[in-house]
Backbone as CSV, one residue per row, in Angstrom:
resi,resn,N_x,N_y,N_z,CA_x,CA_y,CA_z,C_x,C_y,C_z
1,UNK,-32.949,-38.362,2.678,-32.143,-37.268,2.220,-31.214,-36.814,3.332
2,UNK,-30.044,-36.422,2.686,-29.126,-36.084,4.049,-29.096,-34.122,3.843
3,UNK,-28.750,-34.042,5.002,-28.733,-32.453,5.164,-27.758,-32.195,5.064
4,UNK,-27.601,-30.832,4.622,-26.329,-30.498,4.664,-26.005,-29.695,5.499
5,UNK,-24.734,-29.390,6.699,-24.673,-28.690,7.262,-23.754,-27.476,6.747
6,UNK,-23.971,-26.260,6.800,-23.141,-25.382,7.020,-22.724,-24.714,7.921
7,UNK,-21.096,-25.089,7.630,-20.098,-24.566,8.751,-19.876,-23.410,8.265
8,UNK,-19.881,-22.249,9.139,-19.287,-21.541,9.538,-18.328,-21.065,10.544
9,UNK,-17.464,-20.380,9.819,-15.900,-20.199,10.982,-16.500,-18.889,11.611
10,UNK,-16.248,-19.181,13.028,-16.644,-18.322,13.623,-15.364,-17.135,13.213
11,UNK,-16.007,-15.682,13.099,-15.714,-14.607,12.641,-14.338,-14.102,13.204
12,UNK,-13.175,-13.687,13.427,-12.151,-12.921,14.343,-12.104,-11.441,14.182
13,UNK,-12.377,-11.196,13.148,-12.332,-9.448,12.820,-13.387,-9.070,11.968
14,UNK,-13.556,-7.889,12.488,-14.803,-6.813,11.415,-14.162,-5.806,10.651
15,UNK,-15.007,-5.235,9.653,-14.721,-4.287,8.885,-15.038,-2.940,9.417
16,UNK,-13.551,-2.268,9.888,-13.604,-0.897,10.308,-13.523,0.193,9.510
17,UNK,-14.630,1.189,9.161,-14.649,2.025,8.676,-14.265,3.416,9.644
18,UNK,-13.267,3.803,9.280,-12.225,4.874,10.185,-13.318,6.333,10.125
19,UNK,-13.890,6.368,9.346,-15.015,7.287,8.989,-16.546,6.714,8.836
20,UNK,-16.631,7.264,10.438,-18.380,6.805,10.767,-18.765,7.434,11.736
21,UNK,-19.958,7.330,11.848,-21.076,6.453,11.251,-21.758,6.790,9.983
22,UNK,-22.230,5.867,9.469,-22.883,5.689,7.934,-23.395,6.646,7.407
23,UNK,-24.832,6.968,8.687,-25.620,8.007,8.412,-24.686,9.203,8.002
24,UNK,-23.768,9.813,8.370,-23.239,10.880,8.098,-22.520,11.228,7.198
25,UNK,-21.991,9.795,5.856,-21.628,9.517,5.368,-21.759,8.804,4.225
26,UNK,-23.380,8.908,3.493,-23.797,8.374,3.306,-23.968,8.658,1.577
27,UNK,-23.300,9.624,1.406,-23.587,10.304,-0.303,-22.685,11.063,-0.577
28,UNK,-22.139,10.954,-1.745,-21.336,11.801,-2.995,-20.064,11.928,-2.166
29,UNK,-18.973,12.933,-1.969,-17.533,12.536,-1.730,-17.451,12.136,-0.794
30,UNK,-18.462,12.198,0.428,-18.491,11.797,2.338,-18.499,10.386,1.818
31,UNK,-19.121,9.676,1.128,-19.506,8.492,0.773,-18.148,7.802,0.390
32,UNK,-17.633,8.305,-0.811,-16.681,7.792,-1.318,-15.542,7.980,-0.857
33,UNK,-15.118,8.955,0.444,-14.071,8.690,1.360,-14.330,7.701,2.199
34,UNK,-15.365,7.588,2.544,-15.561,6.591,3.989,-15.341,5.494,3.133
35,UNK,-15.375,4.624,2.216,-15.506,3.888,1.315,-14.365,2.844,1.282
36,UNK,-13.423,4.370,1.208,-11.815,4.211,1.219,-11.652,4.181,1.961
37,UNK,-11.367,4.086,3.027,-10.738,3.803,4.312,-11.006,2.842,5.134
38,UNK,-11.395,1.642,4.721,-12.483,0.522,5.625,-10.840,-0.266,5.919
39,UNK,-10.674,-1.141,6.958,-10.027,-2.006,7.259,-10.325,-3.134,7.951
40,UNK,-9.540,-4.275,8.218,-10.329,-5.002,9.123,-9.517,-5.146,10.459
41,UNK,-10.264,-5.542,11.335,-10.054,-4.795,12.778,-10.538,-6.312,13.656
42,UNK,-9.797,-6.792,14.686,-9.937,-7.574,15.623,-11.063,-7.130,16.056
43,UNK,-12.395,-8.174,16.415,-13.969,-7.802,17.084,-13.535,-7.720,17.907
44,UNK,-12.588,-8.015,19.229,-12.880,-7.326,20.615,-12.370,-5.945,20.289
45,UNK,-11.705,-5.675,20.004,-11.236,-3.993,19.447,-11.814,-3.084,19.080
46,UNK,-12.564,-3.620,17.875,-13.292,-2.991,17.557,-14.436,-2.737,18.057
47,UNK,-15.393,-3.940,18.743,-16.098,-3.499,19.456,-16.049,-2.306,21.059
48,UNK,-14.523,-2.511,21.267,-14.214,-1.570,22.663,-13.959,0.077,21.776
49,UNK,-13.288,0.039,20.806,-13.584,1.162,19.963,-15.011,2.057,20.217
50,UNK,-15.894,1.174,19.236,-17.034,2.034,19.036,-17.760,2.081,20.482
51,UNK,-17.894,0.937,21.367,-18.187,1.153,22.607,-18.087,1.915,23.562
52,UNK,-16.737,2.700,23.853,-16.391,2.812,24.955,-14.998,4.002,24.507
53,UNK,-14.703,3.910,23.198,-13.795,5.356,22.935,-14.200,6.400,21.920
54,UNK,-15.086,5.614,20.940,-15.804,6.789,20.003,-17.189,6.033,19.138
55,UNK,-17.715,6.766,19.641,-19.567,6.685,19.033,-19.350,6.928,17.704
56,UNK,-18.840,8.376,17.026,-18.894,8.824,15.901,-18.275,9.613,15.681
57,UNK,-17.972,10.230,14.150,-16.834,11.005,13.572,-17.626,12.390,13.366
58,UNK,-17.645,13.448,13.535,-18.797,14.510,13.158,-18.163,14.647,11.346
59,UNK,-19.139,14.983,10.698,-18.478,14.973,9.692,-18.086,16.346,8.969
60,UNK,-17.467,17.410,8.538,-17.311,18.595,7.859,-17.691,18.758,7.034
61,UNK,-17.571,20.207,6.546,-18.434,20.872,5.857,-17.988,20.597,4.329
62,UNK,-19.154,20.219,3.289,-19.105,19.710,1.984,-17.883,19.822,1.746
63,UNK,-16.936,21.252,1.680,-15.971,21.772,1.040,-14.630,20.963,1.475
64,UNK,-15.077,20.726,2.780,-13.651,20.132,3.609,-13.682,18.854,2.511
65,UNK,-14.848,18.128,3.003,-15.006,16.556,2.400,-14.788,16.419,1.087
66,UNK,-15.060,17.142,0.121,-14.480,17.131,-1.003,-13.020,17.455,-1.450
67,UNK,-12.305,18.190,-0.676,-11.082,18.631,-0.080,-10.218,17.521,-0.243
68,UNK,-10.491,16.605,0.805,-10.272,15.573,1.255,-10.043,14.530,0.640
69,UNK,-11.584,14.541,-0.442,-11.574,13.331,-1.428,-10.380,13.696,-2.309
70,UNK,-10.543,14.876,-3.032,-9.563,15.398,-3.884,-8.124,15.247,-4.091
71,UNK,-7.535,15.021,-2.263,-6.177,14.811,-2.061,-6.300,13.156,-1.946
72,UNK,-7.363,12.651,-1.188,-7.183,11.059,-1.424,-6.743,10.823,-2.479
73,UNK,-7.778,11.239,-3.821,-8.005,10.721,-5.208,-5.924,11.026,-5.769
74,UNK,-5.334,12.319,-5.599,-4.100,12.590,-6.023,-2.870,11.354,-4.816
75,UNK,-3.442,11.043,-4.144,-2.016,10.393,-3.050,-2.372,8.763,-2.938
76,UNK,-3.852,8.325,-4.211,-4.201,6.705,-3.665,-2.989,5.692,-3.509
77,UNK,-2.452,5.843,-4.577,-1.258,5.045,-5.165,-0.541,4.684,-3.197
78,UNK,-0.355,5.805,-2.450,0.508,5.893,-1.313,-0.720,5.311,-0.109
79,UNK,-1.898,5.668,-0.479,-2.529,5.523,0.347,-3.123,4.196,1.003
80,UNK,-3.064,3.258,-0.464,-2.961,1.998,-1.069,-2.235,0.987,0.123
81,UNK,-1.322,1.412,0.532,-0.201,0.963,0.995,-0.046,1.164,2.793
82,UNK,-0.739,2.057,2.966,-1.064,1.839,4.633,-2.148,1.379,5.264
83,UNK,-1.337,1.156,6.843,-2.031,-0.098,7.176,-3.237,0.907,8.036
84,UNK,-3.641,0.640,8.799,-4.705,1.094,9.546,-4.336,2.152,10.413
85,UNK,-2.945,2.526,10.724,-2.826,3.710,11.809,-1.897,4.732,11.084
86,UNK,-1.269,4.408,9.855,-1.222,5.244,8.804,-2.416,6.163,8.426
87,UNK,-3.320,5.340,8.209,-4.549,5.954,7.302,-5.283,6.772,8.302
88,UNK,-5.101,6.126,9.520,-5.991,6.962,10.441,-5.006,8.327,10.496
89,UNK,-3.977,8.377,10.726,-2.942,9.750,10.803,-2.891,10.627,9.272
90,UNK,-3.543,10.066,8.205,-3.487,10.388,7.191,-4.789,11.308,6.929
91,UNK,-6.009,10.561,7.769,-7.578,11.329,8.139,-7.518,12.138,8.800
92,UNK,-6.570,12.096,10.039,-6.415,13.378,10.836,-6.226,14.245,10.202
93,UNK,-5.180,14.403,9.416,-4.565,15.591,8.476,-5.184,16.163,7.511
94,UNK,-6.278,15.526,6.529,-7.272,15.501,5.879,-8.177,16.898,6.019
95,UNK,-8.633,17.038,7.431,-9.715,18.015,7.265,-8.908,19.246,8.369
96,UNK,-9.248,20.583,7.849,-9.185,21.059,9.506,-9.876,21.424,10.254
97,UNK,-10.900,21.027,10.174,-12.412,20.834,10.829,-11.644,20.267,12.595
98,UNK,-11.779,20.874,13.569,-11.585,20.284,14.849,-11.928,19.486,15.661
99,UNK,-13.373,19.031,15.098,-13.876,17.851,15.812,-13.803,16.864,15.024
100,UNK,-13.485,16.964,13.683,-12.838,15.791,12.959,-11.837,15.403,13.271
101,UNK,-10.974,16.111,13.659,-9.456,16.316,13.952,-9.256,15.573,15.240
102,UNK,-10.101,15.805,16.188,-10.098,15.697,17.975,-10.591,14.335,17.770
103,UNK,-11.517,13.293,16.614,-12.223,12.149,17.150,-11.156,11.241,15.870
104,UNK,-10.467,11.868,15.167,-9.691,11.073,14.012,-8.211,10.655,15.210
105,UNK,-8.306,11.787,16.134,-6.751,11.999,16.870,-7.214,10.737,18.146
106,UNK,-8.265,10.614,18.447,-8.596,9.694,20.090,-8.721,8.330,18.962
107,UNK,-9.124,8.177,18.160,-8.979,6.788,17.273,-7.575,6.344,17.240
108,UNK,-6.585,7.158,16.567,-5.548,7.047,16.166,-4.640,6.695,17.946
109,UNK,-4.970,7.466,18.360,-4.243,7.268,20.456,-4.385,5.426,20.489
110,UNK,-5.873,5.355,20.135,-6.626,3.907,20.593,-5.712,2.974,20.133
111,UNK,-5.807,3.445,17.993,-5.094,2.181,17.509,-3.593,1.732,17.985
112,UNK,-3.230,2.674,18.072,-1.973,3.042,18.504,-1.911,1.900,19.274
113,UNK,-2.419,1.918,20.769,-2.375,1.342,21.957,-2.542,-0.105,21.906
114,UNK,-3.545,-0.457,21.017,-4.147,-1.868,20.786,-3.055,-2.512,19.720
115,UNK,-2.434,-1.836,18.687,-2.264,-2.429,17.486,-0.742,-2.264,17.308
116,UNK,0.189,-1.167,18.481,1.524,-1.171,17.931,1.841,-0.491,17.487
117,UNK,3.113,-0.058,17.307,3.536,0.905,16.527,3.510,2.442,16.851
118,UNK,4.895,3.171,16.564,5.034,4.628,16.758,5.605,4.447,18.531
């Protein structure tokens, strides 16, 4: 019998969720924003991201996050359509929660730097 091998291509990018970590995010509109916003992201990047510029997003209070979802749900059509440092400038604006604001704003500096643009 012959074996079969499977190839796999080694990986180049991961799936960045601009809103994390999981745990904090894990049910009803927190859930279904983080959901929305996933992109994919070069692994050395992303790994120097979560490494070395942001651990985690704190997340706001129910009202904000539903807030949030609410204007996602009315602007998808637009939202649809940006790329990863759009959306991150689009999360900033989202809540006015300040430590959402302060870890959405050092993401957005990062992508900025790595990815171009502005």
């Amino acid at each position: 019998m012959s074996k079969r091998k499977n190839k796999r291509k080694c990986a180049t990018t991961n799936r960045h969720h601009l809103i994390f970590q999981r745990t904090h995010y894990r049910d009803g509109y927190a859930k279904l924003l983080r959901e929305a916003f996933v992109y994919e992201l070069d692994i050395d990047i992303h790994n120097e991201l979560h490494n070395y510029i942001l651990h985690d997003v704190p997340r706001p209070s129910g009202a904000e996050i539903k807030a949030a979802w609410l204007k996602y749900e009315r602007e998808r059509d637009i939202i649809a359509k940006y790329d990863i440092i759009d959306a991150c400038e689009w999360l900033m604006q989202a809540c006015d929660d300040p430590a959402w604001r302060a870890c959405m704003q050092r993401q957005l500096i990062f992508l900025r730097s790595h990815l171009g643009g502005y």
